[in-house]
N, C-alpha and C positions, 0 to 999 in steps of 0.2 A: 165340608166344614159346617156349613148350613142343617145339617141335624146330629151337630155334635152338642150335647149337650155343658161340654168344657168350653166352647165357643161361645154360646148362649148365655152360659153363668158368667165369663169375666166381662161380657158386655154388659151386663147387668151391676158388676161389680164401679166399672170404668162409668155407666152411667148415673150408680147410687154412688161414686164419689164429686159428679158433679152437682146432686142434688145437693149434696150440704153445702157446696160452696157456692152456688146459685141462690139457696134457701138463705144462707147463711146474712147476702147483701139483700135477699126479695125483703126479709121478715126488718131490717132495720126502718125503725117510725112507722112498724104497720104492726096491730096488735098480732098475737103469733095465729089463736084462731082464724083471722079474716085470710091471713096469707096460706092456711092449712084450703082453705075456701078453695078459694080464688084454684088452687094448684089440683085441687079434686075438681072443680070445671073444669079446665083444661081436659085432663089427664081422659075424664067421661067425654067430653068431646073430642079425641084420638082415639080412643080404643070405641068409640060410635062409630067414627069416619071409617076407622081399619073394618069394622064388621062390615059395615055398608058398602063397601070398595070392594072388600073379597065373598062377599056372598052369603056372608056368614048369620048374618043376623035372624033368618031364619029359625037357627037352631037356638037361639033363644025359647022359644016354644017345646024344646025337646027335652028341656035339661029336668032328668031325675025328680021329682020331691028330697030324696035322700042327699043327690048333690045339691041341690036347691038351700038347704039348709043348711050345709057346712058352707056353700060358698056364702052365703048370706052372716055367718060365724066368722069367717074369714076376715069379710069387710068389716065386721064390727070392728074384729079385731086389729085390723091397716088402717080404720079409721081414730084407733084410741092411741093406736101407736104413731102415728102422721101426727098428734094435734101434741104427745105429750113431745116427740122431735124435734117440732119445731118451737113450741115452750124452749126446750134443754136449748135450741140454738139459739133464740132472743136472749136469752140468759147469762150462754158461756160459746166460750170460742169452739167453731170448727172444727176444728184441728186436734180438740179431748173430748167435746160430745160425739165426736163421728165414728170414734173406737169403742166406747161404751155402748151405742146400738149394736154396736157388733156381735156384741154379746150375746146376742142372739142367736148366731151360727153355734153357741157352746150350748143355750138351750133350745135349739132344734136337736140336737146331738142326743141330750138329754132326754129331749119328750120322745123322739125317735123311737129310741132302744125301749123307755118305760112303756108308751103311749103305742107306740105301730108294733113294736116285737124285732124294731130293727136291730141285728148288729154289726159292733165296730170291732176294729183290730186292735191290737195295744198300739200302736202307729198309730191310729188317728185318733185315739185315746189323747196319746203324746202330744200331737197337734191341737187338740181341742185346749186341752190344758195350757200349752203353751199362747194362746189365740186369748184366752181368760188371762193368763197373764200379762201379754202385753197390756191388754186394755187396763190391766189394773195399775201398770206402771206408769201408760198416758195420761191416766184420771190423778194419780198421789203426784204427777211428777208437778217439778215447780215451774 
């Protein structure tokens, strides 16, 4: 189960539903920037500790230029997306900002097939669609 990658993703799912609703009480009476802060310390003090505990920090020193540089595009990119999240959640409830991020799995889907050469089946075609529209139901609903 441990290098299943289905195992791996709904933990990630089960732990990105706690973010919002963790996020959602951290960011009241704190402006959204400081509590985006605050949560990127943490997170680099965990993923420091995790290196340092398994050995890993080393390979820091190894990594590519090439990957050097997309991971570094990456973080930009987790970094504009964490500050505008927790904005949307000072803003607006939980519970319709947290399906509208989602929307993300519809443009990974997207950049995938244009951007890597990835493809899909008409099946997950259907599901992506379907995944866009919930969230568009959640966000119009009343």
């Amino acid at each position: 189960m441990l290098r299943s990658w289905r195992f791996w993703a709904l933990l990630s799912a089960a732990f990105a539903a706690l973010t919002a609703i963790l996020a959602k009480v951290g960011v009241s009476g704190v402006p959204s920037d400081v509590a985006t802060f605050v949560r990127t310390l943490v997170i680099l003090g965990l993923t420091g500790a995790i290196l340092a505990a398994s050995g890993q920090a080393a390979d820091l020193t190894r990594i590519p230029g090439r990957s050097a540089a997309f991971l570094v595009l990456s973080g930009l990119a987790t970094g504009a997306s964490w500050l505008c999240y927790f904005r949307a959640l000072s803003l607006g409830d939980a519970a319709r900002v947290a399906p509208i991020d989602k929307l993300s799995v519809v443009l990974v889907a997207i950049f995938g097939v244009v951007l890597l050469g990835e493809t899909l089946s008409p099946s997950h075609w259907l599901g992506i669609a379907l995944i866009a529209a919930g969230a568009v139901l959640v966000a119009i609903g009343a």
